[in-house]
C-alpha positions as CSV (number, residue, x, y, z in Angstrom):
1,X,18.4,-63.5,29.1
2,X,20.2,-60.7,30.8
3,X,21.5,-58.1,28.7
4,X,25.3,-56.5,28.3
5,X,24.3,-53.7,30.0
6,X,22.6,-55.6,33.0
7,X,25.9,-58.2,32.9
8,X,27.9,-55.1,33.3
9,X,25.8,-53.2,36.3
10,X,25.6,-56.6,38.1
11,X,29.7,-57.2,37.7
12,X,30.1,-54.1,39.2
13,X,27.1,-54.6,42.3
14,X,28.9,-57.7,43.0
15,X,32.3,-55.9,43.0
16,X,31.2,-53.6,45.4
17,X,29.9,-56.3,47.8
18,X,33.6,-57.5,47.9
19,X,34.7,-54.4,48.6
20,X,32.9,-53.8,51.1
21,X,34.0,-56.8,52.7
22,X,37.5,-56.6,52.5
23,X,37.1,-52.6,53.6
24,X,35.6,-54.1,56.9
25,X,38.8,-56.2,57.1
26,X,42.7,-55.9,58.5
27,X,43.2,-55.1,54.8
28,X,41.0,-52.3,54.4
29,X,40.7,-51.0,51.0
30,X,43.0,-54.0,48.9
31,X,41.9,-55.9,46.4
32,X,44.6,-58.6,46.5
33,X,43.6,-60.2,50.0
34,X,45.9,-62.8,51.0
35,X,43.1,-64.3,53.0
36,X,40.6,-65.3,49.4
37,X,40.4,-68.5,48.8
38,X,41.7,-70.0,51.9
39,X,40.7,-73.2,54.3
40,X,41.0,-72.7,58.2
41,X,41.9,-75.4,59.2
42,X,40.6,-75.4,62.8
43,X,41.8,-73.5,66.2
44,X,43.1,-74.4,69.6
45,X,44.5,-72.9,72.9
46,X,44.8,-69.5,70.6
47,X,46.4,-71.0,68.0
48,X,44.9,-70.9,64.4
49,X,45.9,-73.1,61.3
50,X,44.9,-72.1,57.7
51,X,45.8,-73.4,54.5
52,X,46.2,-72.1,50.4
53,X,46.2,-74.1,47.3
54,X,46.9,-72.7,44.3
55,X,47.2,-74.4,40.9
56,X,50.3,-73.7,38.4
57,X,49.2,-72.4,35.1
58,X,52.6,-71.8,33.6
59,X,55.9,-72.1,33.8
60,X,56.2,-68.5,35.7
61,X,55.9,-67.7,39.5
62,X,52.8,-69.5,41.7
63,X,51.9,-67.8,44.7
64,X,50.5,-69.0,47.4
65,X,49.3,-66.5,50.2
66,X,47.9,-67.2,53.3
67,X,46.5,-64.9,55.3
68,X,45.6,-64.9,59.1
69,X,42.1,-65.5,60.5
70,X,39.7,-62.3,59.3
71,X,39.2,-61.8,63.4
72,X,40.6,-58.9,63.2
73,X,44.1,-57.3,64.2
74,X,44.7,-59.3,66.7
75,X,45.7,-62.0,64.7
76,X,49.3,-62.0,64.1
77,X,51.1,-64.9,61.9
78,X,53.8,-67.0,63.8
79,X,55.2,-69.7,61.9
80,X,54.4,-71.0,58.7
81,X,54.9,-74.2,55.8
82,X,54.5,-75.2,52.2
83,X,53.6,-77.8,50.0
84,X,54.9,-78.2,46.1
85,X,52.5,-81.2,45.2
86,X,55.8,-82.8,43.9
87,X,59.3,-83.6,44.8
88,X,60.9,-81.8,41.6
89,X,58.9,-78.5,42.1
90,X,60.9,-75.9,44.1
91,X,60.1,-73.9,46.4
92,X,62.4,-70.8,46.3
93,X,59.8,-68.4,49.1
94,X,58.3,-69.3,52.7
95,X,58.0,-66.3,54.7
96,X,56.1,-64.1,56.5
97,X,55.0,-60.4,55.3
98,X,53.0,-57.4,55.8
99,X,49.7,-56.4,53.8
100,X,50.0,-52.7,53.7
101,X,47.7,-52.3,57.0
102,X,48.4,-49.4,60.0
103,X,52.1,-51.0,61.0
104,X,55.0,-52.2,58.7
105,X,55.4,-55.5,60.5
106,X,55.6,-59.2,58.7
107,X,52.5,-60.5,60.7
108,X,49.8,-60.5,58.3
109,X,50.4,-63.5,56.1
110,X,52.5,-66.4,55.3
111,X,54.1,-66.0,51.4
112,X,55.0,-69.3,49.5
113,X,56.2,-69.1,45.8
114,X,57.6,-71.7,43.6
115,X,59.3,-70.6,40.1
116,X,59.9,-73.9,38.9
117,X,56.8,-75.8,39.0
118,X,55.0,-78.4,36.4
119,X,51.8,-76.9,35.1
120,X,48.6,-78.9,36.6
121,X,50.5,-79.4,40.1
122,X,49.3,-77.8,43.3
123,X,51.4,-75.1,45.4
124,X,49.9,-75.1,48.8
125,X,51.2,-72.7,51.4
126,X,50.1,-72.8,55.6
127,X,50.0,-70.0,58.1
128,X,49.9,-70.6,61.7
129,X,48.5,-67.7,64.0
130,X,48.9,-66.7,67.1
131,X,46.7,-63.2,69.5
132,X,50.4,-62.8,70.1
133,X,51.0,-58.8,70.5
134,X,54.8,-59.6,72.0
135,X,55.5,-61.1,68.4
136,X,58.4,-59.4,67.2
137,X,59.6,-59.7,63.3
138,X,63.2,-59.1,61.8
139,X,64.6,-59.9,58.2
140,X,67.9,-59.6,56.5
141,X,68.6,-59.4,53.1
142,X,72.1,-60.6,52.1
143,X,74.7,-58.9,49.7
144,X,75.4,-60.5,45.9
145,X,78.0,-63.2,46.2
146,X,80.5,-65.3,44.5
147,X,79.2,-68.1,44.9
148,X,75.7,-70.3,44.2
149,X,75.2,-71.8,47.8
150,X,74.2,-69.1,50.0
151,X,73.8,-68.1,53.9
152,X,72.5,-66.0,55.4
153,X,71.5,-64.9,59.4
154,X,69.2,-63.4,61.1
155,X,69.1,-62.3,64.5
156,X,65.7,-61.6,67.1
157,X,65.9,-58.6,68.8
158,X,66.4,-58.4,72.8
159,X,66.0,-61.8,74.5
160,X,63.4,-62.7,72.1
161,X,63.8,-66.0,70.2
162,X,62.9,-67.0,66.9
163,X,60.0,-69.7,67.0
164,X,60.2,-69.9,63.4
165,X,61.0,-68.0,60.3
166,X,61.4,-68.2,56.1
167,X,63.3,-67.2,53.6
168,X,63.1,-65.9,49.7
169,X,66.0,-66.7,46.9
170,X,64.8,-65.2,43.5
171,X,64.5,-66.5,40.2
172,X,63.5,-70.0,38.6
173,X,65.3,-73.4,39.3
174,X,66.6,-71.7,43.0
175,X,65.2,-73.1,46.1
176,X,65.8,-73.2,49.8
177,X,68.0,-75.6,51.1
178,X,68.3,-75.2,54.9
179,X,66.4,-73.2,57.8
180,X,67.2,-73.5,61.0
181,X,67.4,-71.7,64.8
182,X,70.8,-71.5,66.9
183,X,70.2,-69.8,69.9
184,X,68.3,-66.3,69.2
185,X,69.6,-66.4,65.5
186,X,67.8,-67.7,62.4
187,X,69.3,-69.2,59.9
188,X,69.0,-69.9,56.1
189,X,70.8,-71.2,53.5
190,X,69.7,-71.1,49.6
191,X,70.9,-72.7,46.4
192,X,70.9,-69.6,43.8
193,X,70.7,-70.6,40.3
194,X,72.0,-67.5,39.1
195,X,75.5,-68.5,40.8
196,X,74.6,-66.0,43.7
197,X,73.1,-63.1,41.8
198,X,69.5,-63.3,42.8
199,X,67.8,-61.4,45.7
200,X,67.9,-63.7,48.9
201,X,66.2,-62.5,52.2
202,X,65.9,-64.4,55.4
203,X,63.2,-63.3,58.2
204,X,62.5,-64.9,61.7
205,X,59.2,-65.0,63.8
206,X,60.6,-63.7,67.6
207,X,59.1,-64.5,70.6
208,X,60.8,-64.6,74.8
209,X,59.5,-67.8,76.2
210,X,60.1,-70.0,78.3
211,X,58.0,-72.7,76.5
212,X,59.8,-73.1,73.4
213,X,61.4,-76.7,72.6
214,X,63.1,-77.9,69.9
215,X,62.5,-81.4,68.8
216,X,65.1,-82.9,65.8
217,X,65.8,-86.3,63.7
218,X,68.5,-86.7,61.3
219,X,68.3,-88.9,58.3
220,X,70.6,-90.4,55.4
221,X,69.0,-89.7,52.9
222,X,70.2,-92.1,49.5
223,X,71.0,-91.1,46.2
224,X,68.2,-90.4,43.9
225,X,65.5,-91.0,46.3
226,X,63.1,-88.9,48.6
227,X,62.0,-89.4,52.4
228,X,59.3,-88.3,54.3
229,X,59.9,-87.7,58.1
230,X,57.2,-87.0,60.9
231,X,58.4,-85.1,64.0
232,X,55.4,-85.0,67.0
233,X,55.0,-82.3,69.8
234,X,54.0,-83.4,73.1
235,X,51.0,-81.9,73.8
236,X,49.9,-79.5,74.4
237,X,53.3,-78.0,72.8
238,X,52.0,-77.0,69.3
239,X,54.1,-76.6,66.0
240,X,55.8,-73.2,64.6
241,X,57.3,-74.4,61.6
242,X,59.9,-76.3,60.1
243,X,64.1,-77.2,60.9
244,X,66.0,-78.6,58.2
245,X,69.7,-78.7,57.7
246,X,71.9,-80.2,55.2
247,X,75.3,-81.4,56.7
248,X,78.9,-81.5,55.5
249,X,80.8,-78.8,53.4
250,X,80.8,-79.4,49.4
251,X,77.5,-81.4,49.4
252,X,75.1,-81.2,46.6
253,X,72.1,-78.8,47.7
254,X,68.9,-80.9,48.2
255,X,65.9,-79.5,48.2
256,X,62.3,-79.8,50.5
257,X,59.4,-79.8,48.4
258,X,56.9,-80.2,51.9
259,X,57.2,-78.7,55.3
260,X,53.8,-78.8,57.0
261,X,51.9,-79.2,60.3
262,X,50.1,-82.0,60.4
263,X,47.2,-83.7,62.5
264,X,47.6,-87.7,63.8
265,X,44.2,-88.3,63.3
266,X,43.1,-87.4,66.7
267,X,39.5,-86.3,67.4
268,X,39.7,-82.3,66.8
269,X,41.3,-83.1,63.4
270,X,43.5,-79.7,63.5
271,X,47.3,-80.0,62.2
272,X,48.8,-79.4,65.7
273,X,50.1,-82.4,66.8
274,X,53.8,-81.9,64.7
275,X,55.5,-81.3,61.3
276,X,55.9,-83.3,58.5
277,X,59.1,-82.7,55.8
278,X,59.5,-84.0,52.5
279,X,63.0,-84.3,51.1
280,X,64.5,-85.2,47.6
281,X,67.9,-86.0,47.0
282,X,68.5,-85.6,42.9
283,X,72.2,-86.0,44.0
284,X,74.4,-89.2,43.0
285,X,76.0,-89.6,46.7
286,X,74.3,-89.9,50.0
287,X,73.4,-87.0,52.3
288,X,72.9,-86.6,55.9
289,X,69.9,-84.1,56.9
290,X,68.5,-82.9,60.1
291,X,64.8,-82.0,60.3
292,X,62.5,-80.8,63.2
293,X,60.2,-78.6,64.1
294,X,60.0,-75.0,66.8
295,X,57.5,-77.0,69.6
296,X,55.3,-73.9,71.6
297,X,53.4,-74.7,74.4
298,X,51.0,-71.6,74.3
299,X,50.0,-70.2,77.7
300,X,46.4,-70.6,77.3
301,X,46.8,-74.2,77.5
302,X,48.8,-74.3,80.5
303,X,46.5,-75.1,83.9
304,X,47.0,-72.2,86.0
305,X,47.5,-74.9,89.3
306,X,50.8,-75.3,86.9
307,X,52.0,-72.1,86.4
């Protein structure tokens, strides 16, 4: 039997050891480490996918970081996804951020949070990572408005463009209901349940190349049903992150409870072959989305008898 006192001294031993660890880290020093308790997912032509479950314990906020590779600083976060386990959670954050380390740029970690989730289901969130140092980050963060359906741009800086990007609306029962690219301008648009009081922010992942394709489907999407599209790269064009855009002025907001790369059961089994987006429409009328995914075609991969 081990005593209080020997509980106590080996609590704080093992405390230490993690410590230490996360000292020799990108996050030197901090105990909350987006990086705990997540799954790589596997790596290719310098991209790296990793994945965060978290389970909902109550009816408050579930957070689900996930943080890039622990390789070091050269590790930057690109694009990211979410999963909410199930059509009628929301997901009201998906979006990049910083973790207190030596700069104040959004390239640590991927944030998802869901404030209206059933206890027992899973919030998963997904970073994708790039040893991109020409990564460049912006965010806006929109004024109070009049009105409960929300927009809100964002734009890259020089003749950078956004490969991908997030956005936060505050508060429980809101939830994202479009994000989107136009040119070097990222988009979002949120449904605010406090009728346009909560705090909404947009940020977009920035990058200049020439590499960059957009790939798109639109769907109808029928009353009180939910639809799952797949959108492919062509290889070796890798996924960012997700499009989705709801069409027609004075349309009930729908929500996407799943945005995530996804692998087509090749051999390497890494989520880089395209995007997958799940869409519920609580609504009593018909809607018309587009969806898509930011397709990269990272320079490592190109054959240098090609470039």
């Amino acid at each position: 039997m081990v005593s209080r006192r020997g509980s106590i001294a080996l609590v704080v031993a093992l405390t230490a050891v993690a410590f230490a660890g996360v000292a020799a880290s990108a996050f030197a020093g901090f105990a909350a480490d987006p990086r705990i308790g997540d799954m790589q997912l596997g790596e290719k032509h310098g991209v790296a996918y990793v994945k965060d479950s978290e389970t909902v314990v109550d009816s408050g906020s579930t957070l689900a970081p996930t943080g890039c590779p622990g390789k070091g600083e050269a590790w930057r976060v690109a694009g990211g996804g979410f999963s909410a386990g199930r059509s009628f959670n929301f997901i009201n954050m998906s979006r990049p951020l910083d973790h207190a380390d030596a700069d104040t740029d959004a390239d640590d970690y991927w944030e998802v949070e869901s404030n209206s989730s059933a206890v027992g289901t899973k919030i998963t969130g997904y970073a994708i990572c790039m040893k991109e140092p020409k990564l460049a980050y912006s965010s806006a963060t929109a004024p109070g408005s009049l009105s409960g359906e929300r927009t809100l741009s964002v734009e890259c800086p020089g003749k950078t463009k956004p490969i991908g990007g997030g956005a936060s609306i505050s508060n429980s029962d809101s939830f994202l209901t479009s994000l989107y690219r136009s040119g070097n301008t990222w988009n979002a648009a949120v449904h605010d349940a406090t009728g346009g009081t909560g705090n909404f922010t947009a940020d977009a992942v920035c990058l200049k190349s020439r590499r960059l394709e957009t790939v798109r489907k639109s769907r109808i999407v029928d009353p009180l049903t939910q639809v799952n599209v797949k959108i492919l790269c062509d290889a070796p064009a890798m996924p960012m992150g997700i499009l989705y855009q709801l069409h027609g002025p004075g349309l009930s907001p729908i929500p996407v409870w799943e945005s995530r790369p996804i692998d087509t059961g090749d051999r390497d089994r890494i989520p880089e072959d395209g995007w997958r987006v799940g869409i519920s429409n609580p609504s009593a009328e018909a809607q018309r989305v587009t969806v898509g995914t930011t397709c990269l075609t990272p320079p490592v991969s190109i054959p240098r008898s090609a470039r």
